[in-house]
DSSP file (Angstrom, degrees, kcal/mol; ACC not computed):
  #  RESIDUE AA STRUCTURE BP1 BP2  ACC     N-H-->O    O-->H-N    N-H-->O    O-->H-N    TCO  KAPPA ALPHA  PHI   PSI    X-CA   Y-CA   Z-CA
    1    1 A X              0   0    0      0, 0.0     2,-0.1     0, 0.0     0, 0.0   0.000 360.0 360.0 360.0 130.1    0.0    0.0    0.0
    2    2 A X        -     0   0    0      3,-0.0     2,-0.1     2,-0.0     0, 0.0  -0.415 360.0-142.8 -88.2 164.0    1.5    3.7   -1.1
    3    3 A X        -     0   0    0     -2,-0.1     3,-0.1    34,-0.0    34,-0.1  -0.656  30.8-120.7-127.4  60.5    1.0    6.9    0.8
    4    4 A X        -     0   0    0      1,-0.1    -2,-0.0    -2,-0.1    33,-0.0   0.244  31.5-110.3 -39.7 116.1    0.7    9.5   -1.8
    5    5 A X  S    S+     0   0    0      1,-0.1     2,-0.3     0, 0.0    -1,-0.1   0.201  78.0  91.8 -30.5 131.7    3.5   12.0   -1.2
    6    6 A X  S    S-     0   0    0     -3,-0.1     2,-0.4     2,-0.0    -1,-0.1  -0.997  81.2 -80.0 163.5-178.2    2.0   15.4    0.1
    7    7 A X        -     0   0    0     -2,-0.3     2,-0.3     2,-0.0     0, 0.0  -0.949  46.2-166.3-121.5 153.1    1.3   16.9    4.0
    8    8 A X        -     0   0    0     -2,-0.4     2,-0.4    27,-0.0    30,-0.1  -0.925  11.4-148.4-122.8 142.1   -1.9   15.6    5.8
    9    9 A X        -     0   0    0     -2,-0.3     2,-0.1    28,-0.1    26,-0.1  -0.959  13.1-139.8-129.9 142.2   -3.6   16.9    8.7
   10   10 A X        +     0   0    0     -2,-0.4     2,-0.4    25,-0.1    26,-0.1  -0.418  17.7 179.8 -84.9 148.6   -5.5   14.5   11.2
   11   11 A X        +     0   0    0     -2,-0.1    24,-1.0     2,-0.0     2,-0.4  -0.899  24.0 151.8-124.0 124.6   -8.7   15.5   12.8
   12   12 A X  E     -A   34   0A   0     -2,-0.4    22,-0.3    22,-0.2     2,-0.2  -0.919  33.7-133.2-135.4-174.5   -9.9   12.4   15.1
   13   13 A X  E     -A   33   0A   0     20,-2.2    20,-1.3    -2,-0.4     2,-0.2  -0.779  21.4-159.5-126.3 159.4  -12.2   12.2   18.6
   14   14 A X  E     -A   32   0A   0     -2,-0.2    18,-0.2    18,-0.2     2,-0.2  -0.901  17.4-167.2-151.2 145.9  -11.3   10.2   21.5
   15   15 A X  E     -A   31   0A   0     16,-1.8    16,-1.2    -2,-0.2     2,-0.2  -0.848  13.3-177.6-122.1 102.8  -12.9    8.8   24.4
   16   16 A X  E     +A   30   0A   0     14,-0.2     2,-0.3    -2,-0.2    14,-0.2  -0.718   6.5 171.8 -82.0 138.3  -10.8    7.3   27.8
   17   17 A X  E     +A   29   0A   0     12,-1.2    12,-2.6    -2,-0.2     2,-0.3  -0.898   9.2 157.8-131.1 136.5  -12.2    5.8   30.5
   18   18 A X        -     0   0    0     -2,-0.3     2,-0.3    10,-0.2    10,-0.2  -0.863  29.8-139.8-144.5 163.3   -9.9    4.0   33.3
   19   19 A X        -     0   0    0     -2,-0.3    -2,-0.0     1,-0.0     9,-0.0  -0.920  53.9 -62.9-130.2 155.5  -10.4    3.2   36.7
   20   20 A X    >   -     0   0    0     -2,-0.3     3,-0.7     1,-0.1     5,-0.2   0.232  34.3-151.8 -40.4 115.0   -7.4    3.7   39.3
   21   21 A X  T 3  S+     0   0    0      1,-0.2    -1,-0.1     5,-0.1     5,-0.1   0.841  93.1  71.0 -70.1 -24.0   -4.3    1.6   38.7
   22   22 A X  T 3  S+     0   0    0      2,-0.1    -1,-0.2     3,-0.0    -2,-0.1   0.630  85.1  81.5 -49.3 -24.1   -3.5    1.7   42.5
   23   23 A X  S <  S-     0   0    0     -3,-0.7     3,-0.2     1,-0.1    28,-0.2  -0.305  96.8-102.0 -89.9 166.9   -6.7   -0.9   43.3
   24   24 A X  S    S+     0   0    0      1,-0.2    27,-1.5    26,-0.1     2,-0.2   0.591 109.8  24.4 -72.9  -4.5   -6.2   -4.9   42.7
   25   25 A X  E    S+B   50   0A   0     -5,-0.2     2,-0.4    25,-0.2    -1,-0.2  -0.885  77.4 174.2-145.0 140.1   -7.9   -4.8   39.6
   26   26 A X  E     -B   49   0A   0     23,-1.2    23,-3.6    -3,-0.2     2,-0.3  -0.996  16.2-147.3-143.3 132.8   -8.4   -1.7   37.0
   27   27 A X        -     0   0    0     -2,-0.4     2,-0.4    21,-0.2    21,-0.2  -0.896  11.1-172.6 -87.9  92.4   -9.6   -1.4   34.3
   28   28 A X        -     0   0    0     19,-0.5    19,-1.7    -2,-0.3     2,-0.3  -0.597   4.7-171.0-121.4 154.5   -8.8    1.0   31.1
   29   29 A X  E     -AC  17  46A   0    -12,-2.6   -12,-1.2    -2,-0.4     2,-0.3  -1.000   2.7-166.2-144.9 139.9  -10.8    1.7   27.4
   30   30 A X  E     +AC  16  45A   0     15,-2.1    15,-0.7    -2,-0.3     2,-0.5  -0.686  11.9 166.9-122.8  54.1   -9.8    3.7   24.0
   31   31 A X  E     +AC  15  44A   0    -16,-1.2   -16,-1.8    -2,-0.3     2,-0.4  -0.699  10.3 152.6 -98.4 150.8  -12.0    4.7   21.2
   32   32 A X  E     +AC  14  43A   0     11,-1.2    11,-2.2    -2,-0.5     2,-0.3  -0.975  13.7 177.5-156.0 148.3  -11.2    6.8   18.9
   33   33 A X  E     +AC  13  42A   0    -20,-1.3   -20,-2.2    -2,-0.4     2,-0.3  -0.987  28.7  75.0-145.0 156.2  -12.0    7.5   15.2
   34   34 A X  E     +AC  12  41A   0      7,-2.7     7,-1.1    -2,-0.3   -22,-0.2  -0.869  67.7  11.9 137.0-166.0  -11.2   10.0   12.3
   35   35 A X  E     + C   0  40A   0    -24,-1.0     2,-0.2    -2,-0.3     5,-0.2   0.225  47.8 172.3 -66.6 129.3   -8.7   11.1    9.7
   36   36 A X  E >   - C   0  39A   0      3,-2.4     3,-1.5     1,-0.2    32,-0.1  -0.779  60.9 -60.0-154.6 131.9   -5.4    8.9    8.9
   37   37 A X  T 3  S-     0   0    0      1,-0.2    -1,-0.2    -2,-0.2   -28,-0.1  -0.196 121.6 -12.7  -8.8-100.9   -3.3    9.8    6.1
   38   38 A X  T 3  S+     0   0    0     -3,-0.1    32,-1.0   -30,-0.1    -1,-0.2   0.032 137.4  32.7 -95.4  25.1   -5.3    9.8    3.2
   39   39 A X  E <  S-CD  36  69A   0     -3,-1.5    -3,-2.4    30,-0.2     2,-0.3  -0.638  90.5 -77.5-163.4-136.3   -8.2    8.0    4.7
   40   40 A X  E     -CD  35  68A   0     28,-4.4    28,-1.7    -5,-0.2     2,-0.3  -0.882  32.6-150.1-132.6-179.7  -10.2    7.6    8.2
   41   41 A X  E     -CD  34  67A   0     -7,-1.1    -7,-2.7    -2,-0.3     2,-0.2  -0.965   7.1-168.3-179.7 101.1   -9.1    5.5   11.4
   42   42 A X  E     -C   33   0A   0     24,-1.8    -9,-0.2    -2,-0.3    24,-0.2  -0.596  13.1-169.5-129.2  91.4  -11.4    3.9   13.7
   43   43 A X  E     +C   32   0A   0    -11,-2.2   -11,-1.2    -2,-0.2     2,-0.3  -0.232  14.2 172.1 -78.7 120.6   -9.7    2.4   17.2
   44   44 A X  E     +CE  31  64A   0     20,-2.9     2,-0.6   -13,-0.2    20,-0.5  -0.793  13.8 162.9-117.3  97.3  -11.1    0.1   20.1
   45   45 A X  E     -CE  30  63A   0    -15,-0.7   -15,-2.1    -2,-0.3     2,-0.2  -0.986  11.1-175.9-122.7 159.3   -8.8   -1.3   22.9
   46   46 A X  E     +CE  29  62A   0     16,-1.4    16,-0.8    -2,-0.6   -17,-0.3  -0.671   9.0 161.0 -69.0 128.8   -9.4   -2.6   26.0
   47   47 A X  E     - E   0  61A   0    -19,-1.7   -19,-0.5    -2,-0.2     2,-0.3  -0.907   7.6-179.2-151.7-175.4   -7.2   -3.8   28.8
   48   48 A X  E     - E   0  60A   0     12,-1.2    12,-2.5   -21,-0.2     2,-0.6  -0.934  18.8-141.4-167.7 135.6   -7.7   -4.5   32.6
   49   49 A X  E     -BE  26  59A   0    -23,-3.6   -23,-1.2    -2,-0.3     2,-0.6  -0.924   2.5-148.6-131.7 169.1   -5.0   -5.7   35.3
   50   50 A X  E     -BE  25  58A   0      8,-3.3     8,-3.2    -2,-0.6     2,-1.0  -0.939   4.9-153.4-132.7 117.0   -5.0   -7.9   38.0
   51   51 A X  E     +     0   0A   0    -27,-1.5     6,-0.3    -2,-0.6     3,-0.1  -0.673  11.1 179.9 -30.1  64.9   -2.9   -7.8   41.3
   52   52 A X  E     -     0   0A   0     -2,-1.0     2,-0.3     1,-0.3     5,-0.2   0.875  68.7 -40.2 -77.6 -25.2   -2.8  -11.1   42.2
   53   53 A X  E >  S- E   0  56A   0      3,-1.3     3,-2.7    -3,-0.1    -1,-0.3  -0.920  76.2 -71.0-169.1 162.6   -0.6   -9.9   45.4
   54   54 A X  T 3  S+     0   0    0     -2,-0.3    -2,-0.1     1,-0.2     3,-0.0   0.670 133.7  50.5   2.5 -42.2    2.2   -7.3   46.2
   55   55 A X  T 3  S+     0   0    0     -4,-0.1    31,-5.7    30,-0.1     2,-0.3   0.734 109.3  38.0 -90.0 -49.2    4.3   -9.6   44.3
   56   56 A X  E <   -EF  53  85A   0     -3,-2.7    -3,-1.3    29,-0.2     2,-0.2  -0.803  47.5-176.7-136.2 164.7    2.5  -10.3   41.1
   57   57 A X  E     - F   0  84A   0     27,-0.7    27,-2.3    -6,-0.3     2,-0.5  -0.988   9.6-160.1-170.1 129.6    0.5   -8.7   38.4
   58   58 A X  E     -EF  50  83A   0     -8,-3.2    -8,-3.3    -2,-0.2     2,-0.4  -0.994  11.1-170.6-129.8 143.1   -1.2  -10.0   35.3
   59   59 A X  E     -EF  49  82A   0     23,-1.1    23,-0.9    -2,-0.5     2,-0.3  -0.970   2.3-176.1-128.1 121.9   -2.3   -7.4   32.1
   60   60 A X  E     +EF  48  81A   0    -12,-2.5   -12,-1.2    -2,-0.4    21,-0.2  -0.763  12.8 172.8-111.0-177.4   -4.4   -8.5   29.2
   61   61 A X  E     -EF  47  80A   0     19,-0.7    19,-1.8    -2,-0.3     2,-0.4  -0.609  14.3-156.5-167.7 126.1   -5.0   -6.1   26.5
   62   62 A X  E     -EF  46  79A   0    -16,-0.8   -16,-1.4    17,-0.2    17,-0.3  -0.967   2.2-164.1-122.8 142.0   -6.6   -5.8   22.9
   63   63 A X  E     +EF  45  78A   0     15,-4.0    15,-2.9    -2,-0.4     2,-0.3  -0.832  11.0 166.7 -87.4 148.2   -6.5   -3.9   19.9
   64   64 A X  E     -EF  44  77A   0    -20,-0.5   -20,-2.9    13,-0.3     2,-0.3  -0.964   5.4-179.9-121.6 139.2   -8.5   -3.4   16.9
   65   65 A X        -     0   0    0     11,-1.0     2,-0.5    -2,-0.3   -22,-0.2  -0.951  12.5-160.5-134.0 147.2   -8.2   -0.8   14.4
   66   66 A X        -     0   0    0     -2,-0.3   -24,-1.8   -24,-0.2     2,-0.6  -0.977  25.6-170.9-130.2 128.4  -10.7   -1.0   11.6
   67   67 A X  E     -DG  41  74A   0      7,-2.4     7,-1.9    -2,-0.5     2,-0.4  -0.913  20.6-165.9-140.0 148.4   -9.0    1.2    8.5
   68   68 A X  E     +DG  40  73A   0    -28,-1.7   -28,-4.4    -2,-0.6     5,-0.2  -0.995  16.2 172.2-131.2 129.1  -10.2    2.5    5.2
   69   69 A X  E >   -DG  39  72A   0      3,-4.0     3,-3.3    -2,-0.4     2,-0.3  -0.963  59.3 -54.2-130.1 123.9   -7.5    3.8    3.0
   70   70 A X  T 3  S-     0   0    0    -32,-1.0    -2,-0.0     1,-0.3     3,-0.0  -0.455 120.2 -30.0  46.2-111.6   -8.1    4.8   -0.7
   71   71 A X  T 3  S+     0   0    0     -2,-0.3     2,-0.3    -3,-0.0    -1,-0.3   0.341 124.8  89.4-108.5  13.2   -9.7    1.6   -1.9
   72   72 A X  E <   -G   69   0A   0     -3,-3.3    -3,-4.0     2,-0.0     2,-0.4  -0.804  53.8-174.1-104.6 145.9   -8.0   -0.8    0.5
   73   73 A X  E     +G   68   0A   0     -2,-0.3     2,-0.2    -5,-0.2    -5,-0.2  -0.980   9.0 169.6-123.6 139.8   -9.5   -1.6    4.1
   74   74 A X  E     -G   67   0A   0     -7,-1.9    -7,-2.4    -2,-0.4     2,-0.3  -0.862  24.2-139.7-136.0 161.0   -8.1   -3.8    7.0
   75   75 A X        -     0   0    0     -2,-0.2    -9,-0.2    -9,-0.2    26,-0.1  -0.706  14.3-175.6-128.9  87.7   -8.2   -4.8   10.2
   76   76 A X        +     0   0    0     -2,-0.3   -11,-1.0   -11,-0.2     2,-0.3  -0.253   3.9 175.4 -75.8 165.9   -5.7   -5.3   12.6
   77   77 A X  E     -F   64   0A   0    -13,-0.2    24,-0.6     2,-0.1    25,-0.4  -0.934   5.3-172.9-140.9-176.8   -5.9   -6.5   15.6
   78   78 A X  E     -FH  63 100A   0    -15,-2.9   -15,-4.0    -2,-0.3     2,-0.3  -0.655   9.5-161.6-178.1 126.1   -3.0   -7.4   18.4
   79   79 A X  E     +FH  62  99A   0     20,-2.5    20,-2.8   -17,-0.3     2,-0.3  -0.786  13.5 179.7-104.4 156.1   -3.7   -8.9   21.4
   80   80 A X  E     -FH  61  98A   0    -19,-1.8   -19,-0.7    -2,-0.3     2,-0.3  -0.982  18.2-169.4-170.4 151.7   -1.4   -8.9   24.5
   81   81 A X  E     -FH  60  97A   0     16,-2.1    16,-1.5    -2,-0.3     2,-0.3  -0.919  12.2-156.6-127.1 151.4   -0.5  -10.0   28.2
   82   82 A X  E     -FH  59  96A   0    -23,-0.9   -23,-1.1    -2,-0.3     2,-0.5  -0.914   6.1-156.3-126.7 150.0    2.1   -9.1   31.0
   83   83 A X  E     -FH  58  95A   0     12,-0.8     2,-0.9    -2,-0.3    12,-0.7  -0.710   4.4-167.8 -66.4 102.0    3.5  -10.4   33.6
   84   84 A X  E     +FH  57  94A   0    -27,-2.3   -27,-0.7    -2,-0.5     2,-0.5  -0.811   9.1 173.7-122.5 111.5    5.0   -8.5   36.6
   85   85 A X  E     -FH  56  93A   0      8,-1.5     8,-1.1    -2,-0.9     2,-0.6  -0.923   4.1-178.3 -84.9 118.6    7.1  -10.4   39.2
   86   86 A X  E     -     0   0A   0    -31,-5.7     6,-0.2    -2,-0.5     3,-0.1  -0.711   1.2-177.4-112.0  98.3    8.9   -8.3   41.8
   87   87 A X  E     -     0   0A   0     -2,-0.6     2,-0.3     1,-0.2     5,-0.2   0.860  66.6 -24.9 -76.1  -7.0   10.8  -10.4   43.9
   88   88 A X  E >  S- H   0  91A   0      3,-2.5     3,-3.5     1,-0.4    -1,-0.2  -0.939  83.2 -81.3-169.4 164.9   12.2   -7.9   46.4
   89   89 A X  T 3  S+     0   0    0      1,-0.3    -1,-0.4    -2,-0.3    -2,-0.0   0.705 130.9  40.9 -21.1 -78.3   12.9   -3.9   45.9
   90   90 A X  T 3  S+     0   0    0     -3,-0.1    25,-2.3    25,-0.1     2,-0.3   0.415 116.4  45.9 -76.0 -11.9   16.2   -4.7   44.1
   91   91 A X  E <   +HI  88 114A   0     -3,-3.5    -3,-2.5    23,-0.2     2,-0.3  -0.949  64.1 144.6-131.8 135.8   15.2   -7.8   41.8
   92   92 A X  E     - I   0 113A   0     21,-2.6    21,-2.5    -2,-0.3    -6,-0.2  -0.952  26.3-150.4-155.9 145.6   11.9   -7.9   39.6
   93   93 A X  E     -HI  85 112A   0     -8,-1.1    -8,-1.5    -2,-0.3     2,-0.3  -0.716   3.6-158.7-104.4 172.1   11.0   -9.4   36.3
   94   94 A X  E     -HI  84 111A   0     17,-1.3    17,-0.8    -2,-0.2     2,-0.4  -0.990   2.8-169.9-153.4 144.5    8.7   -8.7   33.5
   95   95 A X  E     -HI  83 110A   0    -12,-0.7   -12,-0.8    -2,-0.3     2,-0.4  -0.989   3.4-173.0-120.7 121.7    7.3  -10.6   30.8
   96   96 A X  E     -HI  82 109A   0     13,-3.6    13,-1.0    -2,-0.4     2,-0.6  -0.881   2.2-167.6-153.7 127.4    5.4   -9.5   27.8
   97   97 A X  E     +HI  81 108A   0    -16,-1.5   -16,-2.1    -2,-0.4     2,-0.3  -0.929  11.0 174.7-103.2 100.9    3.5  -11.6   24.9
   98   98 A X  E     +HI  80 107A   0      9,-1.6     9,-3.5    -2,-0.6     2,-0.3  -0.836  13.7 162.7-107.0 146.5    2.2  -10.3   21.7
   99   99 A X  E     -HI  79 106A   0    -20,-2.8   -20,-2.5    -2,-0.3     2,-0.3  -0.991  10.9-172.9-148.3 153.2    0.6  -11.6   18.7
  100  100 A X  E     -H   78   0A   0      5,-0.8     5,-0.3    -2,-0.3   -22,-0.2  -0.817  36.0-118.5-137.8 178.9   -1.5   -9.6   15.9
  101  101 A X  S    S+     0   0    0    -24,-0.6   -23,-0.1    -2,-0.3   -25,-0.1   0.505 101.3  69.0-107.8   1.2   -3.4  -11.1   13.0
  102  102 A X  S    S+     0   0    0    -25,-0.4    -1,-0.1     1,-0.1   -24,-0.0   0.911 122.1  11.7 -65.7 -78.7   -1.1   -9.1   10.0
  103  103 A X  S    S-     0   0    0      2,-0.1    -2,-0.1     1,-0.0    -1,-0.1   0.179  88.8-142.1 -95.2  16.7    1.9  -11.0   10.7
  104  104 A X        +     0   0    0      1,-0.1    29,-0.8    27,-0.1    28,-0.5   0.582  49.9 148.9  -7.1  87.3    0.8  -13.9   13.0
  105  105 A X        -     0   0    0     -5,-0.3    -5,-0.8    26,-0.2     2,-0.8  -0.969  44.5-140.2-150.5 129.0    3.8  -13.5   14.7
  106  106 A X  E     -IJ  99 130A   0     24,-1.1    24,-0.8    -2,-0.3     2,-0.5  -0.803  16.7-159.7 -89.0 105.5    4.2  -14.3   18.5
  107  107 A X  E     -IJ  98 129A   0     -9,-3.5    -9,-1.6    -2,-0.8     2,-0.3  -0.815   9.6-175.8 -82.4 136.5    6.4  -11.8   20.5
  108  108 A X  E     +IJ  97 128A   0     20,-0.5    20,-1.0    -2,-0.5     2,-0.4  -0.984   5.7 179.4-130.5 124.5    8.0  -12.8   23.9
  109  109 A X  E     +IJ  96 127A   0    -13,-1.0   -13,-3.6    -2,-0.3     2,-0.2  -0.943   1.7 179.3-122.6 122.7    9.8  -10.0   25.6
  110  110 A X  E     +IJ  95 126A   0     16,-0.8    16,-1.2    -2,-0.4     2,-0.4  -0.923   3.6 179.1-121.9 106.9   11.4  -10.8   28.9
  111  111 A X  E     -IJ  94 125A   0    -17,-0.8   -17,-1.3    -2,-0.2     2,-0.4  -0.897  10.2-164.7-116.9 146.9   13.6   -8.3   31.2
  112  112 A X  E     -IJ  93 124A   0     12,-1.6    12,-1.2    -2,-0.4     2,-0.5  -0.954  11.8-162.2-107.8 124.1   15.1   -9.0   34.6
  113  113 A X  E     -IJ  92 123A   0    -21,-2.5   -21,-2.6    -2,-0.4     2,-0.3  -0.981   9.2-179.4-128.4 127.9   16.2   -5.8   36.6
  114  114 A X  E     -IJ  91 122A   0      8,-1.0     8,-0.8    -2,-0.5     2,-0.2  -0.942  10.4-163.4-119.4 165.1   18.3   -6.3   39.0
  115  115 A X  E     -     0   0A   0    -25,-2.3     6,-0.2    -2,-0.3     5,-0.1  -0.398   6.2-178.8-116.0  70.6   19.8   -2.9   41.6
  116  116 A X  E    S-     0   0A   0     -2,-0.2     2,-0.3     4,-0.2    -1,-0.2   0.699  73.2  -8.8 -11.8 -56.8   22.9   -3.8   43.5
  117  117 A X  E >  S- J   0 120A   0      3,-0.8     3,-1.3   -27,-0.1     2,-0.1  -0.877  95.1 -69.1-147.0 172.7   22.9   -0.7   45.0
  118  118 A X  T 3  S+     0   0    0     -2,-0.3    32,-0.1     1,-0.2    -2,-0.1  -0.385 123.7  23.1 -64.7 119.3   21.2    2.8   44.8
  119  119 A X  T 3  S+     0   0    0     -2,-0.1    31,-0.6     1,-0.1     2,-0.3   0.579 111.7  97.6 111.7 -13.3   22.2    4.5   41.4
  120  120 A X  E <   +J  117   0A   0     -3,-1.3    -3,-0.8    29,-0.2    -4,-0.2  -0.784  45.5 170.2-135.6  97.6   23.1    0.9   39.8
  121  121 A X  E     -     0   0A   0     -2,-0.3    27,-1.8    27,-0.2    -6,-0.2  -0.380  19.8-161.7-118.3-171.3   21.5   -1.5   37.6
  122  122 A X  E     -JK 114 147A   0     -8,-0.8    -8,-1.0    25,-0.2    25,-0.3  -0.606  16.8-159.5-160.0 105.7   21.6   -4.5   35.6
  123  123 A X  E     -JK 113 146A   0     23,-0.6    23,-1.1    -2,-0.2     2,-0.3  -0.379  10.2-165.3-100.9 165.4   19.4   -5.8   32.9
  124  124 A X  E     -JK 112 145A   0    -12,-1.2   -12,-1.6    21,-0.2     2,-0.4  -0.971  14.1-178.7-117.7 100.8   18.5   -8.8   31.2
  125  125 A X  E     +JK 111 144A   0     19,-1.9    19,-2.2    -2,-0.3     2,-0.4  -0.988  13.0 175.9-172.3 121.2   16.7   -9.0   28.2
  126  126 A X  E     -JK 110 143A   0    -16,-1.2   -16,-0.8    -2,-0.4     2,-0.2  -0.936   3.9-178.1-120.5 100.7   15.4  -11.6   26.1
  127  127 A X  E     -JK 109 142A   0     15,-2.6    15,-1.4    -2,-0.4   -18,-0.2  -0.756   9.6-175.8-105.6 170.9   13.3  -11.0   22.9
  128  128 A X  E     -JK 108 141A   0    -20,-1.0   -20,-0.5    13,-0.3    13,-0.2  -0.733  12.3-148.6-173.0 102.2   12.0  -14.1   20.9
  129  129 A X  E     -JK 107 140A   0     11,-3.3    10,-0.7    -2,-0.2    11,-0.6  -0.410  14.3-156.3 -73.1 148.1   10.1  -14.2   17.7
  130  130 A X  E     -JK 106 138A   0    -24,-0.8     2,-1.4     8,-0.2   -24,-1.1  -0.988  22.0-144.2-130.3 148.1    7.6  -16.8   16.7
  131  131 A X  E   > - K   0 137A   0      6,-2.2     5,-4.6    -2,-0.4     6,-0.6  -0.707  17.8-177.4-100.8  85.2    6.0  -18.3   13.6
  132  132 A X  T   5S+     0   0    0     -2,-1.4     3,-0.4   -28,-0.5    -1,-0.2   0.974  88.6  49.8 -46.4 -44.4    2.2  -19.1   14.8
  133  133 A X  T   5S+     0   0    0    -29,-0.8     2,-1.4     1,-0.2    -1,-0.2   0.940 109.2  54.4 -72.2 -42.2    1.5  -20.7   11.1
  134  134 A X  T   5S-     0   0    0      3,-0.1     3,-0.5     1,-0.1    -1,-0.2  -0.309 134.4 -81.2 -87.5  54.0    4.9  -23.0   11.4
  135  135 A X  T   5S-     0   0    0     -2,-1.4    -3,-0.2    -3,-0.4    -2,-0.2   0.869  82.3 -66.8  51.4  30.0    4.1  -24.7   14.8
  136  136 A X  S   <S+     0   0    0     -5,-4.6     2,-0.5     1,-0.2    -1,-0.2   0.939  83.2 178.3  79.9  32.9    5.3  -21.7   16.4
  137  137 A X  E     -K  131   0A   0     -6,-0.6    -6,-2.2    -3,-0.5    -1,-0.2  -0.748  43.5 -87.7 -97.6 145.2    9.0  -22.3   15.2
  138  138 A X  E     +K  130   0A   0     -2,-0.5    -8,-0.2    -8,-0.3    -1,-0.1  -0.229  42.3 175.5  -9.9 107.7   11.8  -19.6   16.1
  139  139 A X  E    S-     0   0A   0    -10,-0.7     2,-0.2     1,-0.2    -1,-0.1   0.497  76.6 -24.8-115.7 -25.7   11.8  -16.6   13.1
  140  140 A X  E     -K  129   0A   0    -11,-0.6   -11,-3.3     2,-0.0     2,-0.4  -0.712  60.8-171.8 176.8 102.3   14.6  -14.6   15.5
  141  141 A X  E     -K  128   0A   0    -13,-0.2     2,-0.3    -2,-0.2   -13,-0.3  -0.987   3.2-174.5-129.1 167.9   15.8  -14.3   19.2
  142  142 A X  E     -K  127   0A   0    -15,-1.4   -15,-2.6    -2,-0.4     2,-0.3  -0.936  10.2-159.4-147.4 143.0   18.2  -11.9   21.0
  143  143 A X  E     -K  126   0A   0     -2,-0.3     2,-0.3   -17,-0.2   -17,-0.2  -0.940  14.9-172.8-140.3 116.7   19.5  -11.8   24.5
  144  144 A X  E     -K  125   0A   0    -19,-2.2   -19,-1.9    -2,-0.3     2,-0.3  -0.814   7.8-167.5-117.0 115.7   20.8   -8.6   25.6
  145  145 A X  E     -K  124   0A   0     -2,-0.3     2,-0.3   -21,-0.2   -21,-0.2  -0.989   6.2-174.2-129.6 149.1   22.7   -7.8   28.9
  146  146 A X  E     -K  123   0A   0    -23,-1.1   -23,-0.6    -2,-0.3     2,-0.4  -0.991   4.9-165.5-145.9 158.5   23.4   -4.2   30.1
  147  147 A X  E     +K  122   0A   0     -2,-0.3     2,-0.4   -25,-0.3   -25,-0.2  -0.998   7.2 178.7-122.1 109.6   25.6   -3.1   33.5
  148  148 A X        +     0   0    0    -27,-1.8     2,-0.7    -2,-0.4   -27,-0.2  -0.909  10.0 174.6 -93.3 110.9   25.4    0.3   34.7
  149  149 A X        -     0   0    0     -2,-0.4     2,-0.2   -29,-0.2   -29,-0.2  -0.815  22.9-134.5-127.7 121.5   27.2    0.7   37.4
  150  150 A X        -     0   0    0     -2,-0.7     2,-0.5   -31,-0.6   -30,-0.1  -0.293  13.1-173.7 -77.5 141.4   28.1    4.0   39.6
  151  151 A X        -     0   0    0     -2,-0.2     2,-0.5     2,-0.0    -1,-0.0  -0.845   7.8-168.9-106.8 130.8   31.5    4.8   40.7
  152  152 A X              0   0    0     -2,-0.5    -2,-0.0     1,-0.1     0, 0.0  -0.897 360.0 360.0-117.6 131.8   31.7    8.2   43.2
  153  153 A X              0   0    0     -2,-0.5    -1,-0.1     0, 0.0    -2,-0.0   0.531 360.0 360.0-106.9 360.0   35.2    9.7   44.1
């Protein structure tokens, strides 16, 4: 699909509604519709999480976008969860799983943060692509470690 060269300006409406992330479960919602490049944009997501204690935390969330461009229309969608461990101030993980229905393609993001000390961290990070249509086979993964660590004279 082309974008005929040129300047656009969007006009679209939005509506939010959330309820207070602080409680053991909250909820939040997104619509919004109107102008995208050369054609209109109309948005739904969803998402809500749940506390299961202090400790742990589970997030679902979905999108849909329903879009009319020139004479082509689509729908995307992309659904997604995370996962939030903290196992103590200084050490906590996160987890996060996506898949959309363009590219039926699983995403795994995983980071582990740890803080030695105030001022000093060290991450972990694992992404991991997936092929839903091939039994889910390995398209691409990366593992990433990073050290900051502060020195004071």
């Amino acid at each position: 699909m082309e974008i005929e060269k040129g300047e656009y300006s969007w006009r679209y409406y939005a509506l939010r509604a959330e309820t207070s992330s602080k409680r053991p479960v909250s909820f939040s919602m997104d619509a919004e519709t109107g102008d995208f490049w050369n054609g209109t944009k109309t948005s739904f997501e969803a998402g809500g999480t749940f506390k299961v204690s202090k400790f742990y935390s589970l997030g679902l969330e979905a999108l849909t976008n329903s879009i009319d461009i020139g004479r082509r229309s689509f729908t995307p969608k992309e659904f997604s969860t995370r996962i939030v461990v903290d196992i103590t101030p200084n050490l906590n993980s996160r987890t996060f799983v996506q898949w959309n229905n363009e590219t039926e393609v699983v995403n795994v993001n995983f980071l582990l943060h740890y803080i030695p000390k105030v001022g000093s961290d060290v991450y972990f990070v694992y992404n991991h692509l997936l092929d839903k249509d091939n039994r889910y086979r390995t398209l691409q993964n990366t593992g990433i470690l990073k050290v900051s660590y502060m020195l004071r004279f």
